[in-house]
MIMIZA-815718 format. One line per field, with one value per residue (C-alpha): x, y negated, z; residue in one letter. Coordinates in steps of 0.1 Angstrom, whole numbers. Each point is the difference from the previous one (the first is absolute). Example, Ala and Ser with C-alpha at 12.3 -4.5 7.8 and 13.67 -1.06 7.14 Angstrom:
BEGIN
x <- [123;14] .
y <- [45;-34] .
z <- [78;-7] .
aa <- [A;S] .
This chain:
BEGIN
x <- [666;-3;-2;-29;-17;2;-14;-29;-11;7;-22;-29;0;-4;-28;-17;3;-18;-27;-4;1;-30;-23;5;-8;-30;-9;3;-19;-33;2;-2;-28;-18;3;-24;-27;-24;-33;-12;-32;-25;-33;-36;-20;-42;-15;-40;1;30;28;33;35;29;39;35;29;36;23;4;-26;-24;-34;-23;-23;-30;-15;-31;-8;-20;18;38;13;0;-3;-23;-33;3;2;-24;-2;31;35;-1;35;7;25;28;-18;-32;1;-38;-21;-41;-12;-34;-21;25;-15;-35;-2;15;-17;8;26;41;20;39;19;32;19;31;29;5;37;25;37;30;8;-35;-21;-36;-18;-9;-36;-19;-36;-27;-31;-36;-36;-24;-40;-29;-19;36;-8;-33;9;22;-27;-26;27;8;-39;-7;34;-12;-37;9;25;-36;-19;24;5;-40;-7;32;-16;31;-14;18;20;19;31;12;34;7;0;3;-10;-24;-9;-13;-30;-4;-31;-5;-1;-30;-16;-11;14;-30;-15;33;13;26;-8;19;5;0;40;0;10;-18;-20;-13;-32;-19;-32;-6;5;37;33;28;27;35;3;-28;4;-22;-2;27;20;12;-5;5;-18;9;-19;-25;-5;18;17;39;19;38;11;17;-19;15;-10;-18;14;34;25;20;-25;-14;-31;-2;-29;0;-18;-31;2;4;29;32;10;30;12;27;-25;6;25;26;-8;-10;-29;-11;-22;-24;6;29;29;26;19] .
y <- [-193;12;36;-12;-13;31;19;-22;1;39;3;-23;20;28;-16;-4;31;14;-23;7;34;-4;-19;25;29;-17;-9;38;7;-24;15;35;-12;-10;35;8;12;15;6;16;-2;2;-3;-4;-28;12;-35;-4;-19;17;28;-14;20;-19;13;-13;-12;-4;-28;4;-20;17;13;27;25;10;31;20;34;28;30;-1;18;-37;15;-24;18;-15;-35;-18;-32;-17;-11;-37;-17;-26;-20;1;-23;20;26;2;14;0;35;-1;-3;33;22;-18;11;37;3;21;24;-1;-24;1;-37;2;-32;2;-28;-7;-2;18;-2;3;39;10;28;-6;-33;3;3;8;10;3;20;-10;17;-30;11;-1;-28;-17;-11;-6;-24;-14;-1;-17;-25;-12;-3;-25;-19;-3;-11;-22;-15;-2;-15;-28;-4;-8;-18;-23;-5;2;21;33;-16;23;-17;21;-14;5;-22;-31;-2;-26;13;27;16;39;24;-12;-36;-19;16;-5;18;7;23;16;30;24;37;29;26;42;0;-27;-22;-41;-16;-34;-1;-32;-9;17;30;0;7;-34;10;-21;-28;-10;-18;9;-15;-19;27;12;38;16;34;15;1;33;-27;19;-24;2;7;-2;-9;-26;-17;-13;-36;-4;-35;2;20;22;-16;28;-3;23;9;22;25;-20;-9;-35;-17;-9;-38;-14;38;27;33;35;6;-31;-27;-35;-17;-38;-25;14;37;-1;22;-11;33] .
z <- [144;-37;17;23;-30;-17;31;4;-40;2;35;-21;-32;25;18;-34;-11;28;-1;-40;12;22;-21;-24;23;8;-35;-6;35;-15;-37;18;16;-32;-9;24;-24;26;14;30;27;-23;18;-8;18;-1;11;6;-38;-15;-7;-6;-1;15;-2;11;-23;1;-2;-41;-17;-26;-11;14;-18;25;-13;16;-4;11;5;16;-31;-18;-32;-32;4;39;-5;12;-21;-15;18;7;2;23;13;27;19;6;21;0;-30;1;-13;10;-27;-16;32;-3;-36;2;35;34;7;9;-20;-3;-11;-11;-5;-27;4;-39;3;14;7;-21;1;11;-22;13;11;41;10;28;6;27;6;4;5;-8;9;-11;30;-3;-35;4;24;-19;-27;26;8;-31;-8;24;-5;-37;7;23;-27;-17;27;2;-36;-2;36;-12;-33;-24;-24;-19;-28;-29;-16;-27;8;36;26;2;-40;-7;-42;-6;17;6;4;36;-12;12;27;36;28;17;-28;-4;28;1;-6;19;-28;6;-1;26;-25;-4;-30;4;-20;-12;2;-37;17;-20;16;2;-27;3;25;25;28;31;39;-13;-9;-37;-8;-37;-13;-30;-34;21;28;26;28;-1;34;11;-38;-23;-24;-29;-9;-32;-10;15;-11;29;24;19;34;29;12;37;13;7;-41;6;-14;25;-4;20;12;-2;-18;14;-25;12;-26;8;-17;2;13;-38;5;-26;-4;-23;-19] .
aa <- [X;X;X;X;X;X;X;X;X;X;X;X;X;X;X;X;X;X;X;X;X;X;X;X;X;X;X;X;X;X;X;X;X;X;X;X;X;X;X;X;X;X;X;X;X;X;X;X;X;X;X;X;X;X;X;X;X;X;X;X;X;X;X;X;X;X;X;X;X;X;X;X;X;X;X;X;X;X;X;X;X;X;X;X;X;X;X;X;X;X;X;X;X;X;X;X;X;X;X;X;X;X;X;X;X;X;X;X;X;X;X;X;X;X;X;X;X;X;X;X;X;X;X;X;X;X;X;X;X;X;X;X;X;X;X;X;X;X;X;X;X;X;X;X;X;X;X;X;X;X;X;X;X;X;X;X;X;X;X;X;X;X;X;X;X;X;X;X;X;X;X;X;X;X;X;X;X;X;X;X;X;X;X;X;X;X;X;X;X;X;X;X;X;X;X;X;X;X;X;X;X;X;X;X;X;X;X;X;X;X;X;X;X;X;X;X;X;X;X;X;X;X;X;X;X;X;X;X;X;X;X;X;X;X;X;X;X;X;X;X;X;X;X;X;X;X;X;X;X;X;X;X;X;X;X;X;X;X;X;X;X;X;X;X;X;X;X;X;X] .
């Protein structure tokens, strides 16, 4: 009996050993797989109202650097604009108002994982070819125009005025150059570069936060409308705004670049 007891303890230990064994290999299995620093299928998507670049990622979970250029030998003097960074979760980065600015011709993206695995010399990265024209970005241009006036149209038929709030959104102190004023003398104004400026009925451009149609946009201190950026918050530290393509701010949304913002356009760093 004491031998059978032996036996059986000896035949369980064994049993454990193998399933300890096994979790193991398959711990190793999933950490190998986190080492899967990689991009690949990098594509660019040319829509009626905007260019975006688009990729594949691999099971490891980290950052990507999108960089355009304008010649395939990727050297400094090609760049076209500066590399954004976004997250794992993206996949998708806007670049149109890049091309908009620098204007027809081929374009090459190349997307950079920003870590790499354990042993590994260079950071993997993968790019993809483009030749954007000229009536393609015009009608991107077009597009965008009427998207934006009839932003305007419906900001003055709804009657909720163009209100600056030096602040941000959802800031009730605090009033900023756009402050004031009535929609219906107010419009938005397509610039050469194919860039936006709302301008007030003082013939000014908004500066800071204005809302518009119900919408909230921001332009820098030259009045130019920002698109497909963060905007830090001015009374909130490590509070940061997103505002898309369009310019106006995403609320309750993942942005392009994987981060979630709330029900006030608020992202929390």
């Amino acid at each position: 009996m004491k031998y059978l007891k032996k036996l059986s303890a000896f035949f369980l230990c064994l049993a454990l050993m193998t399933a300890l064994g096994a979790g193991t290999a398959f711990a190793k299995t999933d950490e190998d797989e986190s080492d899967d620093y990689s991009v690949s299928d990098v594509y660019f998507d040319v829509t009626d109202s905007a260019i975006y670049v688009g990729w594949s990622v691999g099971d490891g979970e980290c950052k990507y650097s999108v960089q355009l250029y304008d010649s395939s030998s990727f050297k400094s003097k090609n760049k076209v604009g500066s590399a954004s960074t976004v997250g794992y979760k993206a996949e998708i980065l806007d670049v149109t108002q890049k091309i908009l600015n620098k204007g027809s011709g081929t374009y090459y993206a190349v997307v950079t994982c920003k870590k790499k695995p354990k042993g590994a010399s260079e950071y993997d990265s993968a790019y993809a070819k483009e030749t954007i024209y000229s009536d393609e970005l015009a009608e991107i241009r077009k597009n965008r125009k009427e998207s934006a006036e009839a932003s305007a149209s419906s900001s003055s038929s709804s009657g909720t005025g163009v209100t600056g709030v030096s602040g941000g959104p959802g800031v009730s102190s605090g009033t900023g150059t756009a402050a004031g004023t009535a929609a219906a003398s107010a419009g938005w104004q397509a610039l050469d570069n194919g860039q936006w400026a709302y301008i007030l009925p003082d013939g000014s451009r908004a500066v800071g936060w204005y809302e518009a149609g119900g919408k909230w946009y921001w332009s820098g201190e030259d009045g130019i409308m920002a698109a497909s950026r963060w905007i830090p918050s001015m009374t909130e530290a490590g509070v940061y705004y997103y505002v898309d393509e369009t310019g106006a701010m995403m609320t309750n949304a993942t942005t392009p670049d994987g981060y979630q913002v709330d029900a006030d356009g608020k992202w929390h760093a």
